[in-house]
C-alpha positions in Angstrom: 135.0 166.6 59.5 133.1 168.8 56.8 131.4 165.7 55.8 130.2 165.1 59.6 129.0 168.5 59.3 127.2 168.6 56.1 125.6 164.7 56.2 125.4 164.7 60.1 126.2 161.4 62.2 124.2 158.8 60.1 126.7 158.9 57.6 129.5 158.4 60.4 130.2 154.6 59.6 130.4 154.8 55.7 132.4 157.9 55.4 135.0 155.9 57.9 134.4 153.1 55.2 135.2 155.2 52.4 138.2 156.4 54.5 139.7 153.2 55.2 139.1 151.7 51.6 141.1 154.9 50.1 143.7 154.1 52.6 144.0 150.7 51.9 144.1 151.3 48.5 147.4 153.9 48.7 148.9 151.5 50.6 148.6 148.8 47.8 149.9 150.9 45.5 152.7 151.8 47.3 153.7 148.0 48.2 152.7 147.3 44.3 155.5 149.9 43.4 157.9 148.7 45.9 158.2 145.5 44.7 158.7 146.4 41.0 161.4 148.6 42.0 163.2 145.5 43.5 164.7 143.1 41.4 163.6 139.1 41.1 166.3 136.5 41.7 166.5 135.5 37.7 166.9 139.0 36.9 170.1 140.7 36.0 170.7 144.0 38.3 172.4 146.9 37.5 175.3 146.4 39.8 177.0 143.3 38.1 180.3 144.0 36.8 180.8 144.0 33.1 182.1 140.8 31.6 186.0 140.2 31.9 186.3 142.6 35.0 186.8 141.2 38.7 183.7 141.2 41.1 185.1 142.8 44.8 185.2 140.2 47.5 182.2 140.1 49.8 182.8 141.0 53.4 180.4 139.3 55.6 177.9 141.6 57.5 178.8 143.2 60.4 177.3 141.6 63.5 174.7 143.9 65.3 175.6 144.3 69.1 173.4 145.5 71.7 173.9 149.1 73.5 173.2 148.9 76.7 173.8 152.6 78.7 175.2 151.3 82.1 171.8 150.8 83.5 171.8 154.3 84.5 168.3 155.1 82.9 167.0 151.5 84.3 167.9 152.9 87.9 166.5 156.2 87.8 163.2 154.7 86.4 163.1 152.3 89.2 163.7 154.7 92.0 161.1 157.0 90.4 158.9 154.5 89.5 159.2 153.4 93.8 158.6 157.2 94.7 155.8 157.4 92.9 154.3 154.5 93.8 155.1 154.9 97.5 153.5 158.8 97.1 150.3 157.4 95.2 149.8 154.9 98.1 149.7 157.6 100.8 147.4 159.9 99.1 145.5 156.7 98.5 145.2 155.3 101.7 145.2 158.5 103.8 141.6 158.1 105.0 140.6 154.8 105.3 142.8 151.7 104.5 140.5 149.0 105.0 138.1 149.7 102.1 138.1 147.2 98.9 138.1 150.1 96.7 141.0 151.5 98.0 142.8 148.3 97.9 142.1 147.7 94.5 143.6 150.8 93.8 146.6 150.5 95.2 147.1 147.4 93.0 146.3 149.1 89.8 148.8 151.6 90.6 151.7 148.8 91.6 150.5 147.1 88.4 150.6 150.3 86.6 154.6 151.2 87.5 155.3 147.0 86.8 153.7 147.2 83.3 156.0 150.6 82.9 159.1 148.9 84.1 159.1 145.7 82.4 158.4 147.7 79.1 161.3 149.6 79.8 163.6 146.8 80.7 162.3 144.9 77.3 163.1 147.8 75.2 166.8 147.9 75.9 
């Protein structure tokens, strides 16, 4: 922002530039540091057990399972979602019903709440 101020908007898309290229540049260094941290297949790590001692059996992962609340949330969103539709209709179509305009409307607002729901019901 004090570089907006002091070189004005011509400077806008190469301070960005400069932005982006420093960001991009922690970002490397961070993946870069990340992977030296983590140890390569050949490489010995420090959690093997010393020579002569017994390794612990593995135990197989635990499977994931998927939490699902009842539907309770999925319901109340529904209902709301119909409420608010139904609502947003009315105040739409309160004067005149038979413009395009308004028609069009009322299906960016039914498309709206479907885009919201299916969201919703792909998040859980």
């Amino acid at each position: 922002m004090a570089a907006h101020g002091e070189l004005g908007a011509r400077y806008d898309s190469a301070i960005a530039e400069g932005l982006i290229e420093r960001i991009g540049e922690e970002i490397d260094k961070r993946v870069e540091e990340r992977l030296r941290r983590q140890p390569t297949p050949g490489q010995p790590s420090s959690a093997r057990p010393a020579p002569g001692q017994l390794t612990p059996p593995l135990t197989p992962p635990q499977p994931t399972t998927i939490r699902r609340n009842g539907g309770v949330t999925g319901m109340i969103l529904g209902l709301g979602s119909m409420g608010i539709g139904i609502g947003a209709t009315a105040v739409v179509v309160i004067h005149d019903p038979a413009s395009v305009a308004q028609v069009l409307l009322i299906l960016l607002i039914w498309a709206a709440i479907a885009v919201v729901n299916v969201a919703h019901s792909r998040r859980q």
